[in-house]
C-alpha positions as CSV (number, residue, x, y, z in Angstrom):
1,X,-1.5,28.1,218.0
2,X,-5.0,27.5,216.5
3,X,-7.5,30.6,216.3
4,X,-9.6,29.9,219.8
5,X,-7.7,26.4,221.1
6,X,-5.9,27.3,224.3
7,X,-2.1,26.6,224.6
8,X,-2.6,24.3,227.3
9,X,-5.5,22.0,225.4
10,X,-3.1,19.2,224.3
11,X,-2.6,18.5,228.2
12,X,-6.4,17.7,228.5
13,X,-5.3,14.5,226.0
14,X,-2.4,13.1,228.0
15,X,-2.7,9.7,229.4
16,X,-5.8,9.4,227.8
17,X,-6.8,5.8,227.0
18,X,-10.2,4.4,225.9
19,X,-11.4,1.2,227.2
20,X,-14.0,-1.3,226.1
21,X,-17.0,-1.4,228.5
22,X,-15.3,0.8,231.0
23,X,-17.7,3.5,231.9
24,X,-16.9,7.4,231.4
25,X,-18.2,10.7,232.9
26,X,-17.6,13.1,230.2
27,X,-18.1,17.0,230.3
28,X,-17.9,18.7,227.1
29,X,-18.3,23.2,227.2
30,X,-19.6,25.3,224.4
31,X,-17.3,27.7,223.0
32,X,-16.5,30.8,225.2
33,X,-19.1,29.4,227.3
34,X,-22.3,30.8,225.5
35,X,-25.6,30.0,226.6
36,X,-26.4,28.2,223.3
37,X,-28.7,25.3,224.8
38,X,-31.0,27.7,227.1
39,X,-32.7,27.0,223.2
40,X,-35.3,24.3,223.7
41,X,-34.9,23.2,220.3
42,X,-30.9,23.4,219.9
43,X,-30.5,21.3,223.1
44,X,-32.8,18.5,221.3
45,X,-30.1,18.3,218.7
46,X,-27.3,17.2,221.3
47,X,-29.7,15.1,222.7
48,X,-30.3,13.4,219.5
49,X,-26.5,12.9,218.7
50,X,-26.0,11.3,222.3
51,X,-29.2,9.0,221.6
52,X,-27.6,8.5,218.2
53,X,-24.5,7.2,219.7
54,X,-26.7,4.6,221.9
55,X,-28.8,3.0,218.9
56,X,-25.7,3.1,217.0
57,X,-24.6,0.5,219.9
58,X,-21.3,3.0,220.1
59,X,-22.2,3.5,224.0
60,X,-24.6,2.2,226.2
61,X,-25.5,5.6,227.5
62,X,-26.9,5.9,231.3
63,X,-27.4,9.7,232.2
64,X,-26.8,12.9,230.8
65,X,-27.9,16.4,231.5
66,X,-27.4,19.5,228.8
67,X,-27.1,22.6,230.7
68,X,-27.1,26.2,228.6
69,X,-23.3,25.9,228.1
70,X,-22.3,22.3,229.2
71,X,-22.8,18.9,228.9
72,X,-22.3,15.9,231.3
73,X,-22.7,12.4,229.8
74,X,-22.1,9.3,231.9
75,X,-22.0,6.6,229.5
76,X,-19.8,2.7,228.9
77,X,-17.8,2.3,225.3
78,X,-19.1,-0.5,223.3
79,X,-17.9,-1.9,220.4
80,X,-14.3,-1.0,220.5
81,X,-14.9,2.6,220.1
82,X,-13.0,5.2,221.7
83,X,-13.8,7.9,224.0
84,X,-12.3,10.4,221.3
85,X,-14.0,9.3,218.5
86,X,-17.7,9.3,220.6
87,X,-17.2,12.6,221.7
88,X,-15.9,13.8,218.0
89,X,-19.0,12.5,216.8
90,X,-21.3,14.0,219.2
91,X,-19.9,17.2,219.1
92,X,-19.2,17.3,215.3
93,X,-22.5,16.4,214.1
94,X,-24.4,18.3,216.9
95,X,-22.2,21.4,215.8
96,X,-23.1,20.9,212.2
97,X,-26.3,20.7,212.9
98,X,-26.9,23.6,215.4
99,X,-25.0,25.8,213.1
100,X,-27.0,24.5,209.9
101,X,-30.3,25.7,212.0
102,X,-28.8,29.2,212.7
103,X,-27.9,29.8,209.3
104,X,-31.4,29.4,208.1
105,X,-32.7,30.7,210.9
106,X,-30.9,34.1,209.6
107,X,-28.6,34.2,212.4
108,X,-26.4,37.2,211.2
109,X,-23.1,36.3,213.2
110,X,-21.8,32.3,213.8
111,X,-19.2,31.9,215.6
112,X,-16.5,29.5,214.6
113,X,-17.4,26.5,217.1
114,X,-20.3,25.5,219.2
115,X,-17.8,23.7,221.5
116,X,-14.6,24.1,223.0
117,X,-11.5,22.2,221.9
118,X,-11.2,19.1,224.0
119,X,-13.4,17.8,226.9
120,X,-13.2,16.3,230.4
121,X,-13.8,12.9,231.1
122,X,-12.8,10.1,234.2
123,X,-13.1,6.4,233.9
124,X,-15.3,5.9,237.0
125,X,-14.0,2.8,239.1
126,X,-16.3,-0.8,239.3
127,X,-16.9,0.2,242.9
128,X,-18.3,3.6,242.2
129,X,-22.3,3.7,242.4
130,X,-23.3,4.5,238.7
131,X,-27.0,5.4,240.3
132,X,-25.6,8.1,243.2
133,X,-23.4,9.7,239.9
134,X,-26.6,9.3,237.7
135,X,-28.3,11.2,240.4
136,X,-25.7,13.7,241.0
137,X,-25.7,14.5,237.4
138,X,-29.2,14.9,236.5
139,X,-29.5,17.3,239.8
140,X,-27.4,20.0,238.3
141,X,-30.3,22.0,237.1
142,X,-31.6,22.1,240.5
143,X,-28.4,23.6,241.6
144,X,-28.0,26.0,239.1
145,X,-31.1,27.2,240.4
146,X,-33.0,26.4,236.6
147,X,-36.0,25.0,238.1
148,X,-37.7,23.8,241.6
149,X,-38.2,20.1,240.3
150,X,-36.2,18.1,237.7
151,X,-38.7,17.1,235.9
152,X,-39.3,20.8,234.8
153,X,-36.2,20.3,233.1
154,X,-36.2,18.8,229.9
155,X,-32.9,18.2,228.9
156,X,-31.6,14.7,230.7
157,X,-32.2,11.5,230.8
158,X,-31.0,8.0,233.2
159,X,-31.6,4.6,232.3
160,X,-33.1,4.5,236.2
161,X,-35.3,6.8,236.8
């Protein structure tokens, strides 16, 4: 077993297939659940990588919210990509550059990942309303008890609202 990867993570990749233009709800944790993105400034870089993905025309990204420890991104494959090789690319450039930042910052202890192995995601069916889910997702601050109003929080984003 790898240092940190649970014995059971392989199962999270079974049956996985990535369709063109299918749209995905994927939630991604940091590692051992830390509060990393309760920093303003590290939260802007996972917003950057997701953004990234979009201009890159990888996704056509619809909502997303970064919590302290957890990401939900709702989001359609373009271009052939695949669902692992997005999230690879979010996470692996958001990691390096989160932990880039903390080592000149001076932080004296990094830990080995910013996220967990693997991630969550569901192919959402043509019948499902993307705007309710959109909704759903960008409300989670509100029910974590964050803030009163969404827009006090500053770390989403849906192509409707």
């Amino acid at each position: 077993m790898i240092y940190g990867q649970s014995p059971h993570s392989k199962d999270l990749r079974k049956g996985r297939y990535s369709q063109h233009n299918q749209t995905y709800l994927a939630t991604t944790v940091t590692y051992q659940r830390q509060r990393v993105f309760a920093d303003f400034c590290l939260g802007r870089i996972v917003v950057q990588a997701l953004r990234h993905q979009h201009q890159q025309g990888n996704v056509h990204s619809l909502a997303f919210v970064l919590m302290p420890d957890h990401l939900h991104w709702l989001f359609t494959l373009q271009n052939d990509n695949t669902l692992a090789e997005v999230m690879k690319h979010v996470k692996g450039s958001s990691s390096y550059l989160i932990q880039k930042n903390r080592r000149e910052c001076g932080a004296i202890h990094l830990h080995q990942s910013l996220w967990q192995e693997g991630y969550h995601d569901r192919a959402l069916r043509k019948e499902e309303d993307l705007q309710q889910i959109a909704r759903y997702i960008v409300a989670n601050p509100l029910r974590a008890g964050l803030v009163d109003k969404i827009g006090d929080y500053p770390l989403w984003d849906a192509v409707w609202l």
